[in-house]
TORTOR-701988 format. One record per residue: residue in one letter; y, x, z of N, C-alpha, C, O in turn. Coordinates in nm, 2 decimals. Example, Ala and Ser with C-alpha at 12.3 -4.5 7.8 and 13.67 -1.06 7.14 Angstrom:
BEGIN
SITE type nnorth  neast    nup canorth caeast   caup cnorth  ceast    cup onorth  oeast    oup
SITE    a  -0.57   1.32   0.78   -0.45   1.23   0.78  -0.33   1.32   0.78  -0.33   1.42   0.85
SITE    s  -0.22   1.28   0.71   -0.11   1.37   0.71   0.00   1.29   0.79   0.11   1.34   0.80
END
This chain:
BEGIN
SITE type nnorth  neast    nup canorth caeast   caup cnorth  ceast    cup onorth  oeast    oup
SITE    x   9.74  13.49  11.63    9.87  13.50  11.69   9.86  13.45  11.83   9.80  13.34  11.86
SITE    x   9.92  13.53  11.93    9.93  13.49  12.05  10.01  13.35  12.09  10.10  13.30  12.01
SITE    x   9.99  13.29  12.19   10.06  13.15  12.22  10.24  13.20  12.22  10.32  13.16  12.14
SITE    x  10.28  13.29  12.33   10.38  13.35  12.30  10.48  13.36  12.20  10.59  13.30  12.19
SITE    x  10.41  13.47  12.10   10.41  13.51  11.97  10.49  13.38  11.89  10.59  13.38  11.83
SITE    x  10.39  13.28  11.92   10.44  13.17  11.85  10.52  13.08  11.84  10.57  13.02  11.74
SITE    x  10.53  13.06  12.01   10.66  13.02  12.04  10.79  13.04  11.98  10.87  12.98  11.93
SITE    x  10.78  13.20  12.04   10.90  13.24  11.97  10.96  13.21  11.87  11.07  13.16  11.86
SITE    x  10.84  13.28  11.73   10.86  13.20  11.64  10.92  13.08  11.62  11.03  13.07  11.57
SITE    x  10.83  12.91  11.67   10.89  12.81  11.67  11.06  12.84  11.72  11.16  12.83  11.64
SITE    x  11.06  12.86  11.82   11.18  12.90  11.85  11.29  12.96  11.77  11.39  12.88  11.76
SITE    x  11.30  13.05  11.72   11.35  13.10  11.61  11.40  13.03  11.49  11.52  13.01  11.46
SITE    x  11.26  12.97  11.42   11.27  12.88  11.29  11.35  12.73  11.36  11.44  12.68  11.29
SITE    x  11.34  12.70  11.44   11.44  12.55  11.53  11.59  12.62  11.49  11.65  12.54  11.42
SITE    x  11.64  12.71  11.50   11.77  12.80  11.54  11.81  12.87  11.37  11.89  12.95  11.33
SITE    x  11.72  12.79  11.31   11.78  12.85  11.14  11.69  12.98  11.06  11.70  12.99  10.94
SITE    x  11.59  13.08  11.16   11.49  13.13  11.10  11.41  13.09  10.99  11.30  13.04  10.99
SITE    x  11.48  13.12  10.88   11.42  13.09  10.79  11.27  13.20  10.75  11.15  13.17  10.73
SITE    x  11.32  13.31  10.76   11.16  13.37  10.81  11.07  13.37  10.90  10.95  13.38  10.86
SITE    x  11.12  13.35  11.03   11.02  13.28  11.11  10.92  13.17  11.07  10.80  13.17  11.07
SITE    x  11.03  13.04  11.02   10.97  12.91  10.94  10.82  12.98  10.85  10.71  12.94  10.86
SITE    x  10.86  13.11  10.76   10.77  13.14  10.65  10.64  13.20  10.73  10.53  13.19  10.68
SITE    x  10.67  13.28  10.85   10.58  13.33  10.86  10.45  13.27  10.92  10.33  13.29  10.91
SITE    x  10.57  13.14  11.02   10.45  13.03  11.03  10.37  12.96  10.94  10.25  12.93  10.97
SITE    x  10.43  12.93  10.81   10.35  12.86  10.77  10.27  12.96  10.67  10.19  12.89  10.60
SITE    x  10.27  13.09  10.63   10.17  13.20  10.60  10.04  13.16  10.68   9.93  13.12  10.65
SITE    x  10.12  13.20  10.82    9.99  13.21  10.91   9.87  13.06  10.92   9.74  13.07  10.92
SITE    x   9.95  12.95  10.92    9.88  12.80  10.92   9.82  12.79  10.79   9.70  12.76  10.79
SITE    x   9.87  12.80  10.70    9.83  12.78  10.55   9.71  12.71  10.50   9.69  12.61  10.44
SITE    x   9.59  12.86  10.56    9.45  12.86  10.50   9.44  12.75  10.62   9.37  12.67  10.56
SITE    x   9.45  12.71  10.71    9.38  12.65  10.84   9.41  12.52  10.81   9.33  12.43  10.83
SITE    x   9.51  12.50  10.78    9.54  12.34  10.75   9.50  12.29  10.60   9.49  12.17  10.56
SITE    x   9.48  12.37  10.57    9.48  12.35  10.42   9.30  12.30  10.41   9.26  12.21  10.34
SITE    x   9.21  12.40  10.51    9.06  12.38  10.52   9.06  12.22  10.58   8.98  12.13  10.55
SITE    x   9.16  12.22  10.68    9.15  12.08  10.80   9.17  11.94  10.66   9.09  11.85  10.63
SITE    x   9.29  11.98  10.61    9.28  11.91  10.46   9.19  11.84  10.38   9.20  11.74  10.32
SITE    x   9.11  11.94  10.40    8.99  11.92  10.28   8.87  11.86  10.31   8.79  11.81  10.23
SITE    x   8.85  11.88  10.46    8.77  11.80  10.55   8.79  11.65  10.59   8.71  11.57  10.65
SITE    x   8.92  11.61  10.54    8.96  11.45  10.55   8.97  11.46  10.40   9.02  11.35  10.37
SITE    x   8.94  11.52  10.27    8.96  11.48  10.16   8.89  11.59  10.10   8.93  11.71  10.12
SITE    x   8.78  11.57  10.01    8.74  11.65   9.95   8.83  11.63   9.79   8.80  11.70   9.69
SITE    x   8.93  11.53   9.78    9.05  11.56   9.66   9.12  11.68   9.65   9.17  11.71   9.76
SITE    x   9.14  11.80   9.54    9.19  11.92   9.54   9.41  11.81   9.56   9.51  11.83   9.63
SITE    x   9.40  11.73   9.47    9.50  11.67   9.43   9.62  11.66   9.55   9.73  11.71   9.57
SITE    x   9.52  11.56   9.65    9.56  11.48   9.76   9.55  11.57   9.89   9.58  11.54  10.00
SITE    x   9.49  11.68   9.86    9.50  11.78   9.93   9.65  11.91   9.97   9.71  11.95  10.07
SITE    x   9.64  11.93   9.88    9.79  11.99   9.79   9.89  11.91   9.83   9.96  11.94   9.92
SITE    x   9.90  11.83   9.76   10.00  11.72   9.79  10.04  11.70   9.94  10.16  11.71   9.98
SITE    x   9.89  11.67  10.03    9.95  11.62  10.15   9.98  11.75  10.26  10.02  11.72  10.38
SITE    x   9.96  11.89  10.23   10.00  12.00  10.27  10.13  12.02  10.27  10.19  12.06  10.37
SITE    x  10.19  11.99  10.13   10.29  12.05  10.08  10.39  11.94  10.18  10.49  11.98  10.26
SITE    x  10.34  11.78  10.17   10.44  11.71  10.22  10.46  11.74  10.41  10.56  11.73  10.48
SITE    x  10.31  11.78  10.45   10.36  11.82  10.61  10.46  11.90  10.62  10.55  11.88  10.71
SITE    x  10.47  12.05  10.53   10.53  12.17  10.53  10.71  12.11  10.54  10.79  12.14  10.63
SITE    x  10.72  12.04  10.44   10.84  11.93  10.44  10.87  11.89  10.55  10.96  11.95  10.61
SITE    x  10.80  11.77  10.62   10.82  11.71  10.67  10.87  11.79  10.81  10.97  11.76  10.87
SITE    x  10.81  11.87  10.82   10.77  12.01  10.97  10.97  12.07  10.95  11.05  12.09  11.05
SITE    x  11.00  12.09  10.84   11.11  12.17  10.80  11.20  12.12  10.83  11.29  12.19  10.88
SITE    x  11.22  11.96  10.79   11.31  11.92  10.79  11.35  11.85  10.95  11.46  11.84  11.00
SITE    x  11.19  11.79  11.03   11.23  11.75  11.15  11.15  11.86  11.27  11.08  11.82  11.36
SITE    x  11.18  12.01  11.23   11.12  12.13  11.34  11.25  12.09  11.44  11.24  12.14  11.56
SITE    x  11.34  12.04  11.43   11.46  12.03  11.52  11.45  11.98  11.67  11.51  12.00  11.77
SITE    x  11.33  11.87  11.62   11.28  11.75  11.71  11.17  11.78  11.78  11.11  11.70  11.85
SITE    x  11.14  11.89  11.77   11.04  11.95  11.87  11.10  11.99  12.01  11.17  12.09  12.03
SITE    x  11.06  11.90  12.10   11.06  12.01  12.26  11.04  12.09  12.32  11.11  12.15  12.39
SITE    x  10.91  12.11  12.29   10.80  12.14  12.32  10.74  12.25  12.21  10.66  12.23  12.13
SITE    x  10.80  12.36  12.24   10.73  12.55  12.11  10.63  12.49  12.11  10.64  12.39  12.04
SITE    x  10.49  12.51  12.19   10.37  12.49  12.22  10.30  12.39  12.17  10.19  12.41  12.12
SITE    x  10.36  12.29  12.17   10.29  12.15  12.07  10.31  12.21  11.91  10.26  12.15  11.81
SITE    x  10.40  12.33  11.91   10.38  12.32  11.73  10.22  12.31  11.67  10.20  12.23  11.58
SITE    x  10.15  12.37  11.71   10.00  12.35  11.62   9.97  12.21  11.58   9.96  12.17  11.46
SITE    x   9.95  12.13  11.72    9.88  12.03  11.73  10.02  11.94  11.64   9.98  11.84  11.59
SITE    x  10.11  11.96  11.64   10.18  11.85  11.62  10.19  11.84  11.41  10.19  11.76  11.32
SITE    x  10.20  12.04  11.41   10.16  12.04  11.25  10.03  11.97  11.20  10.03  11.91  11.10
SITE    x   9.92  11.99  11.29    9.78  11.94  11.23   9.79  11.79  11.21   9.76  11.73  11.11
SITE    x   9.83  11.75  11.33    9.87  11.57  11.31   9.96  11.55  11.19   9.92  11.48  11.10
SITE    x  10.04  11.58  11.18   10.13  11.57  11.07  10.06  11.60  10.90  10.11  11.54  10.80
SITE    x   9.94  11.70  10.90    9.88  11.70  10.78   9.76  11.59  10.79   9.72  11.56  10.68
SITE    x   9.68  11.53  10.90    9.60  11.45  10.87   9.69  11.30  10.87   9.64  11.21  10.79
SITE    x   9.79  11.29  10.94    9.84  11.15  10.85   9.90  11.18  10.71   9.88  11.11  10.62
SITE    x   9.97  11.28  10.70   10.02  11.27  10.51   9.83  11.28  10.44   9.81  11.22  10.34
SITE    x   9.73  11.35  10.49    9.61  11.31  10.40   9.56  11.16  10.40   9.51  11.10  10.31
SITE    x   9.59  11.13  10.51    9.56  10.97  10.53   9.66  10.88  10.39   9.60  10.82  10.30
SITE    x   9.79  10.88  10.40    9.88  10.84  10.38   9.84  10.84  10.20   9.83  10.75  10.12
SITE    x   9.82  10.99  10.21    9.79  10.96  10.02   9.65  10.92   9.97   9.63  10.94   9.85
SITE    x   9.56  10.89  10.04    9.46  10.88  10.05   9.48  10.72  10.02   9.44  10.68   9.92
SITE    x   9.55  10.62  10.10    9.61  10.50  10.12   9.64  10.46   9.97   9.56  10.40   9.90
SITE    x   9.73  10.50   9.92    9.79  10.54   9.80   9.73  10.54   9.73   9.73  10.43   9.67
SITE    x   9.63  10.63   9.70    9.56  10.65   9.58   9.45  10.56   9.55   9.38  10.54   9.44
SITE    x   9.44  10.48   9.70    9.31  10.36   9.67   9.42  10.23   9.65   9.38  10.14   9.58
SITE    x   9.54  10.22   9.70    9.63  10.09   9.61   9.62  10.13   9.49   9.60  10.03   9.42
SITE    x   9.62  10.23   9.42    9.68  10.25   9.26   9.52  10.25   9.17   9.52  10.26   9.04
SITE    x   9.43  10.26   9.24    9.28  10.25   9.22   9.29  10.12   9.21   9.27  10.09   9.09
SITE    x   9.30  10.01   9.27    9.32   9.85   9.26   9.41   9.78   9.17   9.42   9.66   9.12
SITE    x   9.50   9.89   9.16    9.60   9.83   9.03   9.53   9.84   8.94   9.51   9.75   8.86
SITE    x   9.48   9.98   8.93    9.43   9.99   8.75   9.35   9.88   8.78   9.40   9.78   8.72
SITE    x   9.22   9.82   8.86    9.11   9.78   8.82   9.18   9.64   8.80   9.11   9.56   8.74
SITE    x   9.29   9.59   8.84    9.40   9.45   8.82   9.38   9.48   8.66   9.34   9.40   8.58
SITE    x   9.42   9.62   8.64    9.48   9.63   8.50   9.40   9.59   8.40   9.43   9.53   8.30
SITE    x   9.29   9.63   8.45    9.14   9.61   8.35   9.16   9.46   8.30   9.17   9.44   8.18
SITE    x   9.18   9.36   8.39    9.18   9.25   8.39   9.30   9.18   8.26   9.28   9.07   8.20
SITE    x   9.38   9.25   8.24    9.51   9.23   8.14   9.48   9.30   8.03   9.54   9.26   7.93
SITE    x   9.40   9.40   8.03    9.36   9.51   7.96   9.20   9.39   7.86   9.17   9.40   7.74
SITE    x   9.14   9.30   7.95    9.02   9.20   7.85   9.11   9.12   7.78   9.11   9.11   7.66
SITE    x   9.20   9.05   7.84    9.29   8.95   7.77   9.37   8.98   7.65   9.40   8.89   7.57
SITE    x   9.42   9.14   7.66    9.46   9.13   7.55   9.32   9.18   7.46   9.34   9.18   7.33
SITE    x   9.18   9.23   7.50    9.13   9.25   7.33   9.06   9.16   7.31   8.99   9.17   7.22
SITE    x   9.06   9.02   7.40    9.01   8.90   7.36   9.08   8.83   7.27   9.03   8.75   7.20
SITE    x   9.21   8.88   7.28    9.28   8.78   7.15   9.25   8.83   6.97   9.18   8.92   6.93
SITE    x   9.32   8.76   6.93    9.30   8.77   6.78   9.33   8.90   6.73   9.39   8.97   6.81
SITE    x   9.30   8.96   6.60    9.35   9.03   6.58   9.52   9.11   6.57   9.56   9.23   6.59
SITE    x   9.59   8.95   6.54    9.70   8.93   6.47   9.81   8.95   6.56   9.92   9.00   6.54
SITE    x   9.75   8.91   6.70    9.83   8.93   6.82   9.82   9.05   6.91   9.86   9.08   7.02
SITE    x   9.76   9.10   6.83    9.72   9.26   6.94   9.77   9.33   6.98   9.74   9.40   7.08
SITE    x   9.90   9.32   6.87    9.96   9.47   6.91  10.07   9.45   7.03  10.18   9.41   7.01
SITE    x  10.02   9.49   7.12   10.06   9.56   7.28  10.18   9.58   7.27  10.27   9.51   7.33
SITE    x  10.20   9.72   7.16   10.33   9.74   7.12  10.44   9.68   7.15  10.53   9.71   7.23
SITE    x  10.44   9.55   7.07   10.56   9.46   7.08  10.56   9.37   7.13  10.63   9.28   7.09
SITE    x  10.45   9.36   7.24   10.48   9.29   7.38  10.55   9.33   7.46  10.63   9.25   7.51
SITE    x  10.53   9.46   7.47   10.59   9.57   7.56  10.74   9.53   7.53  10.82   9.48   7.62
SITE    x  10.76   9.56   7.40   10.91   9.58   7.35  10.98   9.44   7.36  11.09   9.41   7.32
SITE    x  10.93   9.40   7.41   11.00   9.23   7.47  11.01   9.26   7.58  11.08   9.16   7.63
SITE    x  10.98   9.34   7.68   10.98   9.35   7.85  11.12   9.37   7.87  11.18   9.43   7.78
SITE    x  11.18   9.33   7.96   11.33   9.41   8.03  11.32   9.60   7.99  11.21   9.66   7.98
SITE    x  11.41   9.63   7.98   11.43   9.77   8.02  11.36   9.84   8.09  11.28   9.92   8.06
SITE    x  11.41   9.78   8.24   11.35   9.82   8.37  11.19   9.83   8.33  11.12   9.93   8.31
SITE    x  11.15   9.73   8.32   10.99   9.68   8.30  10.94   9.79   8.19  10.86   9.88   8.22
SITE    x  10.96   9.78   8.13   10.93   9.88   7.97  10.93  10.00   8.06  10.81  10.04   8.08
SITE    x  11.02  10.06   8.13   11.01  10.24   8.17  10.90  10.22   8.28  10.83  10.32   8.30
SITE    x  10.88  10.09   8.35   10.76  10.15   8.48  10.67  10.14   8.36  10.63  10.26   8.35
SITE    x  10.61  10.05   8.25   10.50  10.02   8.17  10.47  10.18   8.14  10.37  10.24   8.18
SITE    x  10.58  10.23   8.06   10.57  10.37   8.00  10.53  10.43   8.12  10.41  10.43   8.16
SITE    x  10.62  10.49   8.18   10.55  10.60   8.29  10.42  10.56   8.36  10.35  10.66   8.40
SITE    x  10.36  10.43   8.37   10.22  10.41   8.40  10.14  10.48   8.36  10.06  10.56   8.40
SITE    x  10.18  10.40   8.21   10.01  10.38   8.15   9.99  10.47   8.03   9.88  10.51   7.98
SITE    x  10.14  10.51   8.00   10.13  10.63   7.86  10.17  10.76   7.91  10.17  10.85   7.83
SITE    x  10.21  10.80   8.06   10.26  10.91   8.10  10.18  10.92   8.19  10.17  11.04   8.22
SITE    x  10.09  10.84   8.25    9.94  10.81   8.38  10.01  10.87   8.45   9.96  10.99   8.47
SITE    x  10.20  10.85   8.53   10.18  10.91   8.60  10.19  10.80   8.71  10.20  10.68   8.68
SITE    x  10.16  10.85   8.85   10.16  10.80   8.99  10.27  10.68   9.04  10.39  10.70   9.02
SITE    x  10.25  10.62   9.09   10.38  10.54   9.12  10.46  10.61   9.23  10.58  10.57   9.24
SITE    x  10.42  10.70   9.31   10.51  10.79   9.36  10.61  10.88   9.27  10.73  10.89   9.30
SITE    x  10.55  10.93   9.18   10.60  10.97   9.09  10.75  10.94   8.99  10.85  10.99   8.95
SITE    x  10.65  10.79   8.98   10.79  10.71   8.88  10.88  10.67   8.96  11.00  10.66   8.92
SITE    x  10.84  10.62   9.16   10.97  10.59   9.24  11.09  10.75   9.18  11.20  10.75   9.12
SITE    x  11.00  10.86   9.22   11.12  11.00   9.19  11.18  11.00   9.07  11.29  11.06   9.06
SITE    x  11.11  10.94   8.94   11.18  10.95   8.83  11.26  10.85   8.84  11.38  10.87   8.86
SITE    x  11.23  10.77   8.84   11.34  10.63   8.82  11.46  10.65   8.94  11.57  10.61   8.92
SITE    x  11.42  10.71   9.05   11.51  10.74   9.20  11.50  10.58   9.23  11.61  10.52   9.21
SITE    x  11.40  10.51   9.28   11.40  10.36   9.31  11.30  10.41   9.44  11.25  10.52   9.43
SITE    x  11.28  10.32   9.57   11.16  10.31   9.62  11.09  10.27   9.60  11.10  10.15   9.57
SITE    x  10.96  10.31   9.62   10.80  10.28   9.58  10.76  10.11   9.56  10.69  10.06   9.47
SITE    x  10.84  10.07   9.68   10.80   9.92   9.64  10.87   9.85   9.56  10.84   9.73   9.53
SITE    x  10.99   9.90   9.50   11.04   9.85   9.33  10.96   9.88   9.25  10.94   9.80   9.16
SITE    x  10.90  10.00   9.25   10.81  10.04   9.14  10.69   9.93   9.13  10.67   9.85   9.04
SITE    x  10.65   9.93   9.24   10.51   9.83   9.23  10.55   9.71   9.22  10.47   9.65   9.15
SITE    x  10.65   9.63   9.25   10.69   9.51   9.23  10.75   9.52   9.09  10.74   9.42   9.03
SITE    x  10.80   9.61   9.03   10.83   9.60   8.87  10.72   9.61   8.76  10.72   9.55   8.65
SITE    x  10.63   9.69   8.83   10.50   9.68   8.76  10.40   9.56   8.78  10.33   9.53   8.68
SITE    x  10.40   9.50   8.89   10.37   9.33   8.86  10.41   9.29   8.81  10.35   9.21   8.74
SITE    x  10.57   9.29   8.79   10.62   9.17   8.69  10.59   9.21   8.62  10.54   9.12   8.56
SITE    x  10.58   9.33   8.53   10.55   9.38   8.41  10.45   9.30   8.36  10.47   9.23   8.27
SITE    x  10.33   9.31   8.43   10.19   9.31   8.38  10.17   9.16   8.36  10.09   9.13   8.27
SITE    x  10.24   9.03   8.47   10.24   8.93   8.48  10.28   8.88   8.35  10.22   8.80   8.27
SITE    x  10.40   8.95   8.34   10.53   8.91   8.17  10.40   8.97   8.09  10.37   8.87   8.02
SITE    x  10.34   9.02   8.07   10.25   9.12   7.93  10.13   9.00   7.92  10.12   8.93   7.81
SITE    x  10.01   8.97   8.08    9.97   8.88   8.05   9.96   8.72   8.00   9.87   8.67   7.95
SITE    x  10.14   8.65   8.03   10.19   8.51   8.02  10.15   8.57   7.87  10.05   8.52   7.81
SITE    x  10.23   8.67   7.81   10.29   8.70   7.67  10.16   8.66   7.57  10.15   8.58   7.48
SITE    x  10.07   8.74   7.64    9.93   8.73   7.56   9.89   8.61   7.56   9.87   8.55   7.45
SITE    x   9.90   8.56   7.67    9.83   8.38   7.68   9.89   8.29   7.61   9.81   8.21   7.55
SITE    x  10.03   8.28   7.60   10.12   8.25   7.47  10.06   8.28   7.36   9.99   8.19   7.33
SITE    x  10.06   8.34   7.31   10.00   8.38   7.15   9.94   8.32   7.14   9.96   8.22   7.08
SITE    x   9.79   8.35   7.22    9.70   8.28   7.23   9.71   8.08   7.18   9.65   8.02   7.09
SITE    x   9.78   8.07   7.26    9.79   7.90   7.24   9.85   7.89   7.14   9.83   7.78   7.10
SITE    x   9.92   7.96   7.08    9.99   7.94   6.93   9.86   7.91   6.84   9.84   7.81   6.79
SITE    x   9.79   8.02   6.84    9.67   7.99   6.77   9.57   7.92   6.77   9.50   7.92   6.68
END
């Protein structure tokens, strides 16, 4: 595509072109998507952080001055969202391995106290739905921010307390016996 060509385009899609919008990002697709995979060999975090530039591009194409910077300004925009979930995915990599750590404590205890179950079921509400969408749904704490509609750092701060309340719980037992 000519520099021109593309302007326009930009041009266009700024002004409510919603085809324009598509044809740009037809044309960027495979290019960004390779630049992608070169900061992440994750298919996951790849995808993800494509989809969220395309977003991002869409919703603030308004804030462009400058046609001309569209390229460079899309490419920057996909290597910080790869950065960004990249970020992400090594916090939630340190949770689990936190987890591991609550995960010995409880199969160090007795038999009699084991069951997880109805530790769980002593948590708050709140606490019980991040527990569930964690660890029995594996899904992402991105994820559960969208399900629950909370931001990210309620999720993570509910999920410490969670894990905090699960481990006191076990340690208790414990001392009973």
């Amino acid at each position: 595509m000519h520099q021109a060509q593309e302007e326009l385009l930009v041009l266009a899609a700024q002004s409510g072109n919603t085809e324009a919008f598509t044809y740009l990002c037809r044309h960027y697709q495979k290019a960004v998507t390779r630049f992608a995979y070169k900061l992440s060999s994750d298919p996951q975090i790849v995808h993800d952080a494509v989809q969220n530039a395309w977003l991002k591009l869409a919703n603030n194409l308004h804030k462009l001055n400058d046609p001309r910077a569209f390229k460079s300004w899309l490419f920057k925009t996909v290597r910080w969202s790869v950065y960004d979930l990249m970020r992400a995915a090594k916090r939630d990599k340190e949770i689990i391995a936190n987890d591991i750590d609550v995960l010995d404590i409880v199969a160090s205890t007795k038999p009699e106290s084991r069951d997880i179950g109805a530790l769980i079921e002593r948590l708050p509400d709140i606490d019980k739905q991040v527990i569930h969408l964690f660890y029995l749904e594996e899904m992402q704490l991105t994820q559960i921010a969208e399900v629950l509609e909370v931001p990210l750092g309620t999720v993570k701060s509910r999920l410490y307390r969670a894990r905090k309340a699960l481990q006191q719980s076990v340690e208790d037992e414990q001392d009973e016996y």
